[in-house]
C-alpha positions as CSV (number, residue, x, y, z in Angstrom):
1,X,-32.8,-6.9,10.4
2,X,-29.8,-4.0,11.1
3,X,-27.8,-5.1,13.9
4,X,-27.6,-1.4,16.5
5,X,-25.5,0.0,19.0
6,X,-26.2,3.2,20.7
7,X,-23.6,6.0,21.1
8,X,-24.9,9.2,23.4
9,X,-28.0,8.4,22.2
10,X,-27.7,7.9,18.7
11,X,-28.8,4.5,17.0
12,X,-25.8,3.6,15.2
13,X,-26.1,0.2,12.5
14,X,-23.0,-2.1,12.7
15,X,-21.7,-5.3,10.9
16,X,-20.7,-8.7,12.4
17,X,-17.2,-8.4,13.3
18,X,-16.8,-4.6,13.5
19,X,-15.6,-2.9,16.4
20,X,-17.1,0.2,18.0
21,X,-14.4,2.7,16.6
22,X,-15.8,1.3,12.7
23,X,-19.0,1.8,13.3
24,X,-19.0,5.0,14.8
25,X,-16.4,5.9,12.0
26,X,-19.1,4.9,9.2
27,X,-22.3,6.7,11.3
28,X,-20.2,10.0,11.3
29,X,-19.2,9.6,14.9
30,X,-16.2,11.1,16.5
31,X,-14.2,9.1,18.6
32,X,-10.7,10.7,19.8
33,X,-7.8,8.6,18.9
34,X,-3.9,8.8,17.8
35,X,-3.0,5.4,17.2
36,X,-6.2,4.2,15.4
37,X,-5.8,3.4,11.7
38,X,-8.4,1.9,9.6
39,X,-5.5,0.2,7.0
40,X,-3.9,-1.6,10.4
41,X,-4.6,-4.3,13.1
42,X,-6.1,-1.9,16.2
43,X,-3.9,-1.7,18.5
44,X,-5.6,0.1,21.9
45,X,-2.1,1.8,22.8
46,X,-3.1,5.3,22.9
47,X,-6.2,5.1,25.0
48,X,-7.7,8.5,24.0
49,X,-10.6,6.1,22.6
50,X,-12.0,4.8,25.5
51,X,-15.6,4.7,26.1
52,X,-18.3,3.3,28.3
53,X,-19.9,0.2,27.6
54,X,-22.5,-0.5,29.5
55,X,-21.2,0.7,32.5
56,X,-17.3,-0.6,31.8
57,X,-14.8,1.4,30.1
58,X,-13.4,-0.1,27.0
59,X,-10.6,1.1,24.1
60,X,-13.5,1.8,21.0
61,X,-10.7,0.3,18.3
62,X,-10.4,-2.9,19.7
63,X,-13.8,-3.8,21.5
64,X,-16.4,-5.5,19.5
65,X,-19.9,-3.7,18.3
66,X,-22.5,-5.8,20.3
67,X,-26.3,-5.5,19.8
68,X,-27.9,-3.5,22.8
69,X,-24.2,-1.7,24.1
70,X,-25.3,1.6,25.0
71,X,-22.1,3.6,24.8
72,X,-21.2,7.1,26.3
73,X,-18.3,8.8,24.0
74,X,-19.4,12.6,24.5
75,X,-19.0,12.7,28.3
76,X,-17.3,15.2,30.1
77,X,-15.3,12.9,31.9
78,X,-14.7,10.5,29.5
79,X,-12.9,14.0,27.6
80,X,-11.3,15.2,30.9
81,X,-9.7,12.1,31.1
82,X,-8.5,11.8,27.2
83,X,-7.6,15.7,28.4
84,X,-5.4,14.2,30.7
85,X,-3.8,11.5,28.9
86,X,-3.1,14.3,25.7
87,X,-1.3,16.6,28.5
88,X,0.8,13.6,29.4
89,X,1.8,12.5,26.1
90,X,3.1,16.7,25.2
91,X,5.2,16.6,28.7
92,X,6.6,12.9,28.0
93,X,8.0,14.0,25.0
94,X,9.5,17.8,23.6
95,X,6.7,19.3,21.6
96,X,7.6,22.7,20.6
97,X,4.4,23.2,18.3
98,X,5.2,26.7,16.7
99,X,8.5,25.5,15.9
100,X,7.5,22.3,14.3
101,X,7.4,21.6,10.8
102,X,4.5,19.6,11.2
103,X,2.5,22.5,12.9
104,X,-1.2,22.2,11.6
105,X,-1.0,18.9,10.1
106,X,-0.2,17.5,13.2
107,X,-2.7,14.9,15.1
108,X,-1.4,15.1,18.1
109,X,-1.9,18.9,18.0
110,X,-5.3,18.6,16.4
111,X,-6.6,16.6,19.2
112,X,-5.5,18.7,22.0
113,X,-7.1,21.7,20.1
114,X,-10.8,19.2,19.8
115,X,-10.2,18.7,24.0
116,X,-10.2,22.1,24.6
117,X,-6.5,21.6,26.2
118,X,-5.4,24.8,26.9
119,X,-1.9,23.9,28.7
120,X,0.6,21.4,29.8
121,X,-0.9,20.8,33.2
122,X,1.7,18.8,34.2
123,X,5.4,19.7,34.4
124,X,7.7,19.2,31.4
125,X,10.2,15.9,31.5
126,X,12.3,17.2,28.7
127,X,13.8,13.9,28.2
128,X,16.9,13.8,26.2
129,X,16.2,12.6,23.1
130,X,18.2,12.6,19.7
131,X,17.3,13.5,16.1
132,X,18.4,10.5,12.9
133,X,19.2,12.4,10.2
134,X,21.5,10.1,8.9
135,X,19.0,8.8,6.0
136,X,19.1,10.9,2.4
137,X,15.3,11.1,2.6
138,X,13.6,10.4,5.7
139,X,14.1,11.9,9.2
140,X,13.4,10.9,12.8
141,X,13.2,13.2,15.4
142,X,12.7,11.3,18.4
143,X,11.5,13.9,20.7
144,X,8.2,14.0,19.0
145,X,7.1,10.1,19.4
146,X,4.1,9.1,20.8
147,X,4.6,5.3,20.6
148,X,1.0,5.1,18.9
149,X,3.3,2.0,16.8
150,X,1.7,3.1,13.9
151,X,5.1,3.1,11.5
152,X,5.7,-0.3,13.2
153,X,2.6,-1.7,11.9
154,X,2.5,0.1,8.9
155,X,6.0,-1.0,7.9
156,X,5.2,-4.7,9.0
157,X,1.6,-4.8,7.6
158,X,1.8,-2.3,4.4
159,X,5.5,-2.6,3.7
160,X,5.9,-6.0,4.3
161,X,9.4,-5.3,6.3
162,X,10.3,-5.1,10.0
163,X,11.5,-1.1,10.0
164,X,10.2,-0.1,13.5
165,X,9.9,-1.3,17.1
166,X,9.3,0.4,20.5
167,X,11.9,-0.9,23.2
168,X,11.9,-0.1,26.7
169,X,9.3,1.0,28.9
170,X,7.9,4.1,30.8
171,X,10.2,7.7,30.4
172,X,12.7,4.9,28.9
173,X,10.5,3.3,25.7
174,X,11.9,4.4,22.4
175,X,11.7,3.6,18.9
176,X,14.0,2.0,17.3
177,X,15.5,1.4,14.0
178,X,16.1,-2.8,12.4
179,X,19.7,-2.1,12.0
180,X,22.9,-3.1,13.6
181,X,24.1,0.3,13.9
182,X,20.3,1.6,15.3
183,X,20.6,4.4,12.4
184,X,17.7,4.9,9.6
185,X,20.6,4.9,6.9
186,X,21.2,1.7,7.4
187,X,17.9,0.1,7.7
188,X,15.7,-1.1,4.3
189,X,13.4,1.6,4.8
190,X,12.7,3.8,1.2
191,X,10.9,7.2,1.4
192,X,7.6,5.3,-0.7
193,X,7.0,3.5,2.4
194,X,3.7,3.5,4.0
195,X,5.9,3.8,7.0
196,X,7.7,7.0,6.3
197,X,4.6,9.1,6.4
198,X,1.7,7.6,9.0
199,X,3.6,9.0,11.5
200,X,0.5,11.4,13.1
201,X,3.1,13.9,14.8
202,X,6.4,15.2,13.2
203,X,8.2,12.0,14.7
204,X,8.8,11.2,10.9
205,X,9.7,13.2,8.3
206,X,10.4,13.4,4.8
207,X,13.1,15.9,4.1
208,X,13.0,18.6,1.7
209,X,8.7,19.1,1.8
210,X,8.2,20.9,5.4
211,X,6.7,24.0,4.1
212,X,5.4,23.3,0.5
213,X,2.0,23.7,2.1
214,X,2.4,27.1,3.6
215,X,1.2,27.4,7.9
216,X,-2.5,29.0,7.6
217,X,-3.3,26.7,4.9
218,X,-2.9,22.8,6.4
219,X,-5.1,20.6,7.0
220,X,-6.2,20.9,10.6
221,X,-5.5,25.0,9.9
222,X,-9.4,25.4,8.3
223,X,-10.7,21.9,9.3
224,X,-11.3,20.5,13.1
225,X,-10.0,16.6,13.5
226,X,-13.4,15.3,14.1
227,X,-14.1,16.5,10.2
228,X,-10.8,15.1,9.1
229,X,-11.0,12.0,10.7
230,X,-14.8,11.3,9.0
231,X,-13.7,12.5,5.8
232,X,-10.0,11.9,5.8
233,X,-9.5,11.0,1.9
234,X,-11.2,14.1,1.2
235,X,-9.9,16.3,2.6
236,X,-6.2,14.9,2.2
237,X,-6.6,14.4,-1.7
238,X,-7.5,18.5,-1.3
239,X,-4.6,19.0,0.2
């Protein structure tokens, strides 16, 4: 017999030892997220994936499917809040989204667009951050991190190295670079790295391939993230 949750009313079949984000993810359920992967260990950092559980809120990518949760995910408050926390994370950092060569392949970007988040809200920081171009291949420009930690556990996970970390905490946290002189150059990171590219903003770049796929024609240009997200090889092997 098929073990059930139910999210905003849809019965939704689940597997010992999935969590509510996989199951949702399998049924063809949306749930917002930035630093949710399925190749690496959930992480719960981003919170846009919270839900309610009967009755408690809990981070969908971490928290176990249960038989009998009834879950709300659609709610308006539930997407005010993950509103809220989007608005943060564009004044914490610079985003500059016309200007950015990530512009319509960007997550971050994709998911205010799904929230219906039509400005800042919240006045700009504009922290002082700096741009590593110092490798030949692969660039960071910090004023677009998130801290979803996603090239952290890419690079430990997928790469097998120790490339990334996040250090310090609140307008201070920053990633940072495994190498004595904090720059890319001099860190083991190669541009086939799972790393270099699960970045979901423009954080990390590879040089030299901005605008091989012309603006108008990306992959959250024609496609909302909810589609993406449920049919992410697709779609990525058409782009």
């Amino acid at each position: 017999m098929n073990k059930t949750i139910t999210i905003d009313g849809q019965v939704v079949p689940f597997k010992d030892g999935q969590t509510i984000m996989e199951a949702a993810t399998e049924a063809g359920v949306y749930i917002p997220h930035l630093c949710h992967h399925p190749e690496f260990t959930p992480h719960g950092s981003c919170k846009l994936c919270t839900v309610n559980v009967n009755g408690r809120t809990c981070s969908a990518c971490t928290f176990p499917a249960m038989e009998g949760q009834q879950i709300l995910n659609d709610a308006k408050e539930l997407n005010e809040d993950r509103k809220k926390i989007t608005q943060m994370l564009f004044v914490e950092g610079n985003h500059f989204c016309p200007s950015c060569e990530k512009t319509g392949n960007c997550q971050l970007q994709a998911v205010a667009y799904h929230l219906n988040m039509l400005d800042d809200h919240f006045p700009l920081f504009y922290p002082h951050r700096e741009l590593d171009a110092s490798h030949a291949e692969v660039l960071i420009d910090h004023n677009r991190c998130i801290f979803c930690t996603l090239c952290v556990r890419a690079s430990q996970e997928k790469d097998g190295k120790e490339v990334f970390a996040i250090s310090g905490r609140g307008i201070n946290k920053h990633l940072i670079v495994n190498a004595e002189s904090g720059l890319l150059k001099d860190s083991n990171l190669e541009v086939t790295d799972q790393a270099a590219h699960i970045c979901p903003t423009g954080a990390i770049l590879i040089k030299h391939t901005a605008y091989q796929v012309p603006i108008g024609e990306r992959l959250y240009d024609h496609n909302q993230i909810d589609q993406v997200s449920l049919n992410r090889e697709k779609l990525q092997d058409e782009q």
